[in-house]
N, C-alpha and C positions, 0 to 999 in steps of 0.2 A: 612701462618704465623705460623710460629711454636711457643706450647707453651712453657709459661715461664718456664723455669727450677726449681722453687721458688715450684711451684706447686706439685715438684713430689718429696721434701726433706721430706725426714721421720724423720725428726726434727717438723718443720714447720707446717706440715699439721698438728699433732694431737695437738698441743702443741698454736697454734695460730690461725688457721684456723676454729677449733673443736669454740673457744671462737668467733671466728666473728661472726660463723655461729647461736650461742645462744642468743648471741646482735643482730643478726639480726632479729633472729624470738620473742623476747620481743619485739622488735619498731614495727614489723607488729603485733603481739596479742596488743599492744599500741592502734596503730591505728584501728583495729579491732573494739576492748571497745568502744573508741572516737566513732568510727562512729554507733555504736549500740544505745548508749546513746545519741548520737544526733537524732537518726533515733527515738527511744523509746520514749521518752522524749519531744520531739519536743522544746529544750529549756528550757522545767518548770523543776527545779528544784526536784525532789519526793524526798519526804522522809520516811521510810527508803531506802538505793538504794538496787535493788535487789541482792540477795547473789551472784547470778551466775556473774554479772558483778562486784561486790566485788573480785571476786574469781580469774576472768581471769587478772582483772586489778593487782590486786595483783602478780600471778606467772607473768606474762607481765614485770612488773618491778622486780622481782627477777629474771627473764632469762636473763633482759637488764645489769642489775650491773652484777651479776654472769659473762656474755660471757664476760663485757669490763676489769674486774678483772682475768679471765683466760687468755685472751690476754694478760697485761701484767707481770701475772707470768708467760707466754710463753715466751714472749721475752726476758725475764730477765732470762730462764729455758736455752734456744739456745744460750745463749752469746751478745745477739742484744744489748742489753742493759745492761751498767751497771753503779754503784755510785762508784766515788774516795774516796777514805778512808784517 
C-alpha cells in the first residue's frame, strides 16, 4: 500500500504535522504525571505536590494547547481552512 501523498507535502508536514506531533507528546507527558502521581501517591492526596511533577505536568499541558493551537494556524496557514467575511 502506498503512502499517502498528504505525508510528503512541504506545506502540511511542518505546518500541521510539527503541531500534532507536540499535542501528541503533552497527552503522553499527561499521562506520564497521572500515572507517576498515582504510582507516588497511592491515592492520598500530599501536600505540597512535588515540584518535579508541578513541572512536567505543567510543560505537559503547555505542549498539549501549544501543538492543537499550531495545528490550527496550520490549517488556516495551507488554505484548509477558512472564515467568510
Amino acid at each position: 500500500m502506498p503512502n499517502p501523498p498528504i505525508l510528503f507535502d512541504p506545506e502540511f508536514v511542518p505546518f500541521v504535522a510539527g503541531g500534532y506531533s507536540l499535542a501528541l507528546l503533552g497527552a503522553v507527558l499527561l499521562l506520564a504525571s497521572a500515572i507517576w502521581w498515582s504510582w507516588a501517591s497511592d491515592g492520598v492526596r500530599l501536600q505540597p505536590k512535588p515540584s518535579l511533577w508541578r513541572a512536567l505536568t505543567g510543560a505537559a499541558w503547555v505542549f498539549f494547547v501549544g501543538g492543537i493551537v499550531w495545528q490550527l494556524a496550520g490549517y488556516v496557514g495551507i488554505g484548509a481552512v477558512t472564515w467568510s467575511r
